[in-house]
C-alpha positions as CSV (number, residue, x, y, z in Angstrom):
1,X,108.1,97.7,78.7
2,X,105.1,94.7,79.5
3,X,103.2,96.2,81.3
4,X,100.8,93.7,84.4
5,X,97.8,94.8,87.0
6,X,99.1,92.9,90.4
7,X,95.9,92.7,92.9
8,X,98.7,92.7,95.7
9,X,99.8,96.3,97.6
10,X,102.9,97.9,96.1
11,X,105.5,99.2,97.7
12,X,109.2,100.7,96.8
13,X,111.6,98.5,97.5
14,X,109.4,95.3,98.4
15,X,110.3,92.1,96.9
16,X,107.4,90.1,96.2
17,X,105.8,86.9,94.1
18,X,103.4,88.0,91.7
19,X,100.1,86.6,91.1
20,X,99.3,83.9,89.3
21,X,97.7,86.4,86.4
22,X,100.6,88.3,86.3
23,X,102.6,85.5,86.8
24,X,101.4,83.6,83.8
25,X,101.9,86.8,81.2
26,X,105.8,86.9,82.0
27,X,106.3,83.2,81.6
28,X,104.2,83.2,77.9
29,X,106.7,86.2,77.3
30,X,109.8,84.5,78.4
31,X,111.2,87.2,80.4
32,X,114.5,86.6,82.2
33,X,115.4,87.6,85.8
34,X,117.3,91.0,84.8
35,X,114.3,92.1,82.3
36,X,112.3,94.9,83.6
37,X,108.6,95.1,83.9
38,X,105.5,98.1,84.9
39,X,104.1,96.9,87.4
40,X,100.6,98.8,88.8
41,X,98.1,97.8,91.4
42,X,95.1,99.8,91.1
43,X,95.3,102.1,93.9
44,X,97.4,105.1,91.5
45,X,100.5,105.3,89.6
46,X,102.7,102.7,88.8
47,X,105.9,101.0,89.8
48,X,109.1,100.0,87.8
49,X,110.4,96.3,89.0
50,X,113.0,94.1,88.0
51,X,112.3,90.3,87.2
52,X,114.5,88.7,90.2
53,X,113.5,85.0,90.0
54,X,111.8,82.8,87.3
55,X,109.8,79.5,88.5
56,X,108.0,77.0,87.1
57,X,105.2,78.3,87.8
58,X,105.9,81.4,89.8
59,X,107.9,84.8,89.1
60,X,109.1,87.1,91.6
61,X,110.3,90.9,91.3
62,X,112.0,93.5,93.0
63,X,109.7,96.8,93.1
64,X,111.4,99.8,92.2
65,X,110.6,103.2,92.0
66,X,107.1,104.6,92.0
67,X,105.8,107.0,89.2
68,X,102.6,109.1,90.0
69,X,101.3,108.7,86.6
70,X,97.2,109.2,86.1
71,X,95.6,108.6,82.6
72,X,92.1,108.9,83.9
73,X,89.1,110.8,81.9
74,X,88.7,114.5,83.1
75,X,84.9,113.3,83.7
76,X,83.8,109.6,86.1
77,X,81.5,108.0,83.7
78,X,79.6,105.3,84.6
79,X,78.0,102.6,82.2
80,X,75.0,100.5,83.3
81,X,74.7,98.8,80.4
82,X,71.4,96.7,79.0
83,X,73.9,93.7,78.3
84,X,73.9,92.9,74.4
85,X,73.7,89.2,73.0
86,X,76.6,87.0,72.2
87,X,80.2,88.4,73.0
88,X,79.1,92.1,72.1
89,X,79.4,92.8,76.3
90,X,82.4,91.5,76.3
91,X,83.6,93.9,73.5
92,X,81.5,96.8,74.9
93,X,83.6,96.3,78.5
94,X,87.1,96.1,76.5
95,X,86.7,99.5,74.5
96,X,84.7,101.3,77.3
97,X,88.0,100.5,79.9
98,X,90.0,101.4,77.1
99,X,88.3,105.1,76.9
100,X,88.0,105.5,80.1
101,X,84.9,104.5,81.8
102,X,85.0,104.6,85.6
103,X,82.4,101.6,86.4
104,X,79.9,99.2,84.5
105,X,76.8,98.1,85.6
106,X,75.5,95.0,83.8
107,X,72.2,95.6,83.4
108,X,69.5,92.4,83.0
109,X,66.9,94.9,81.0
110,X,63.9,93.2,80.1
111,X,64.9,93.2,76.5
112,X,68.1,91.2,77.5
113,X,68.5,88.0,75.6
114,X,71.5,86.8,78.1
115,X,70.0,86.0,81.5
116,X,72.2,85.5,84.0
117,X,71.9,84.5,88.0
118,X,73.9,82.6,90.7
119,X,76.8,81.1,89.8
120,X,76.7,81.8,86.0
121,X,76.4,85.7,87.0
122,X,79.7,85.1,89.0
123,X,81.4,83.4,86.6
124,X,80.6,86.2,83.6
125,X,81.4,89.1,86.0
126,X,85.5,87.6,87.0
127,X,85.5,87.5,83.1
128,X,84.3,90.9,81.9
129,X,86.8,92.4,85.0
130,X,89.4,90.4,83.5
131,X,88.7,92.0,80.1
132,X,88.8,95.2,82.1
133,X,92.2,94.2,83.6
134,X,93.5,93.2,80.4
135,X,92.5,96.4,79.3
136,X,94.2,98.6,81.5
137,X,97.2,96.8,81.1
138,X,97.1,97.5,77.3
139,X,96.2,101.6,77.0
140,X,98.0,102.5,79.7
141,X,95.5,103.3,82.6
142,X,96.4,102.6,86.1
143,X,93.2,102.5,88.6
144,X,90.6,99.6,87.8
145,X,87.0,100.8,86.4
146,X,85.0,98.2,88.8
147,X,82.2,95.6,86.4
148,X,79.8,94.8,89.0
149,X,77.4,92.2,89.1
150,X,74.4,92.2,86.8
151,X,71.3,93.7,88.2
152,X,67.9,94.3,87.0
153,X,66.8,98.2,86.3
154,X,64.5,98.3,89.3
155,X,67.2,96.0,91.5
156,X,69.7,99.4,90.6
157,X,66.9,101.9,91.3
158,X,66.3,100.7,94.7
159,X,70.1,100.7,96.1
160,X,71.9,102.8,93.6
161,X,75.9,104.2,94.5
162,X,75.7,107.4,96.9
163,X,77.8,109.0,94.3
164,X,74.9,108.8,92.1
165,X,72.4,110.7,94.2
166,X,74.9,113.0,94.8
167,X,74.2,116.6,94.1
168,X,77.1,117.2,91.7
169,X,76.3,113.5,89.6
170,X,74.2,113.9,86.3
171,X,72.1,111.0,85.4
172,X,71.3,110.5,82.0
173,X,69.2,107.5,80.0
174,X,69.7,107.1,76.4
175,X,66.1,107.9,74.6
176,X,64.1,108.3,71.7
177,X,61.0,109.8,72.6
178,X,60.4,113.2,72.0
179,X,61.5,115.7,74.1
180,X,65.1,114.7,74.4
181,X,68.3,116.7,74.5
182,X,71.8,116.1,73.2
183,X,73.7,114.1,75.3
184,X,76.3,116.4,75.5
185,X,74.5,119.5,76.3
186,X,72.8,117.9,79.3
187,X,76.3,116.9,81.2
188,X,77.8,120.0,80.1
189,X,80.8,121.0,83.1
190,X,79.6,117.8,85.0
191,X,82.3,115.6,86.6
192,X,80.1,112.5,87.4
193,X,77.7,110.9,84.4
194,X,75.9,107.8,84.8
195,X,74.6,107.1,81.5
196,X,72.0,104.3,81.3
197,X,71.1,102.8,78.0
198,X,69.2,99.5,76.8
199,X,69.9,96.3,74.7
200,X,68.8,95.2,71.5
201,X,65.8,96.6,71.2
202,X,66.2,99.0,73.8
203,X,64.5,99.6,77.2
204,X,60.3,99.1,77.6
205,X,58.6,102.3,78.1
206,X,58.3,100.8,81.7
207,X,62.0,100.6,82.4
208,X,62.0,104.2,80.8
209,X,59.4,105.6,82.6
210,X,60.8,104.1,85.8
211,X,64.4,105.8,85.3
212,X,62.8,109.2,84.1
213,X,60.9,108.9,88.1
214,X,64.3,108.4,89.3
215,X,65.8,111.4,87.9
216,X,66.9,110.2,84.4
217,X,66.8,112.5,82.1
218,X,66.1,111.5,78.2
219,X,69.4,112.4,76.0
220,X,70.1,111.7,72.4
221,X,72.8,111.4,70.6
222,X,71.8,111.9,67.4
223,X,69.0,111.1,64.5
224,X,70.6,107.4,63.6
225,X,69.7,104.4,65.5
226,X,72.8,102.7,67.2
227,X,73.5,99.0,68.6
228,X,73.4,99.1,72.3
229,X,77.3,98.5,72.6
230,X,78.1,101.1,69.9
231,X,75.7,103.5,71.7
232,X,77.9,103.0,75.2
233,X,80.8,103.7,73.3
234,X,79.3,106.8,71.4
235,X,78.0,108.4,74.4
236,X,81.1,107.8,76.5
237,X,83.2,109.1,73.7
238,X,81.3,112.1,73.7
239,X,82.1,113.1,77.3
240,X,85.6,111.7,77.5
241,X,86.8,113.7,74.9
242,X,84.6,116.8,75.0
């Protein structure tokens, strides 16, 4: 059954008109009022509905019953990701929802060869969520990892999440240098990971050094040299399926 993310509240037995997005995917599928559709909105579960009237350019559905199904990771893992060149971040935020990942931060390293600000910034974040939306709607998951806005590594450092700080949350920065330890042995029985890692070319000693005074510690995940989007994917692999 087509399965859409609708940004409005869900509720048993509402009737409602769905969002454009939403909206748009039934029409280019031709559903008829009758056909039935998943409908889920984020905030957990998802919903059964009916197709009760097509538009031209608007589609609404009864809401049926609510099913309390979950398809998160056993462990919250958090990207903030040195943002690689071209449409690799756009590929990185596609599989990453797809395994699992509970947020991505964008991150403007120094190494970065995309820089964004103002309203190009805004305009690249709707479309990595949408990606992320898309996502979700494909493998299944019902609640929303959240792509925030892209930040520099010491813009993060000053204001990062409370969850992050918390006393239970594991941060860890992907590393070479010597003295590192498998990624996987450092958030051993953790529940929260942020995992920070660079673009081409990595983080600077600088950002590096800056993370490690933040509480960072240096994890590897093995002797071969990875792309920054394959390493985001590796190391969230890792966890997610430990």
């Amino acid at each position: 059954m087509p399965r859409f993310y609708c940004s409005l509240p869900l509720a048993t037995g509402a009737d409602i008109t769905l969002p454009p997005a939403a909206a748009r995917h039934v029409q280019v599928l031709r559903l008829q009022p009758g056909d039935g559709v998943t409908l889920f909105d984020g905030r957990g579960g998802e919903y059964a509905a009916t197709v009760t009237r097509m538009g031209r350019s608007d589609v609404a559905v009864h809401v049926d019953a609510h099913a309390p199904l979950e398809r998160e990771a056993p462990v919250a893992v958090h990207l903030i990701s040195g943002m690689p060149a071209n449409e690799r971040m756009d590929w990185l935020v596609e599989k990453a929802t797809e395994l699992g990942a509970a947020g991505i931060q964008p991150l403007a390293a120094a190494r970065s060869v995309i820089k964004l600000s103002g309203e190009r910034a805004d305009k690249r974040k709707e479309r990595w969520q949408a990606i992320a939306v898309s996502a979700c709607e494909q493998c299944g998951r019902n609640r929303l990892p959240e792509v925030h806005s892209p930040l520099s590594l010491a813009e993060w450092l000053r204001n990062p999440p409370a969850q992050a700080l918390a006393g239970d949350a594991v941060r860890l920065v992907l590393s070479l240098r010597e003295g590192n330890r498998p990624l996987r042995e450092l958030a051993a029985g953790a529940r929260k990971v942020w995992i920070l890692h660079g673009p081409e070319g990595g983080l600077t000693q600088e950002e590096e050094d800056a993370a490690l005074a933040a509480g960072f510690a240096p994890a590897s995940l093995g002797e071969r040299v990875l792309r920054a989007e394959t390493a985001a994917i590796a190391a969230l692999s890792q966890l997610v399926f430990a």
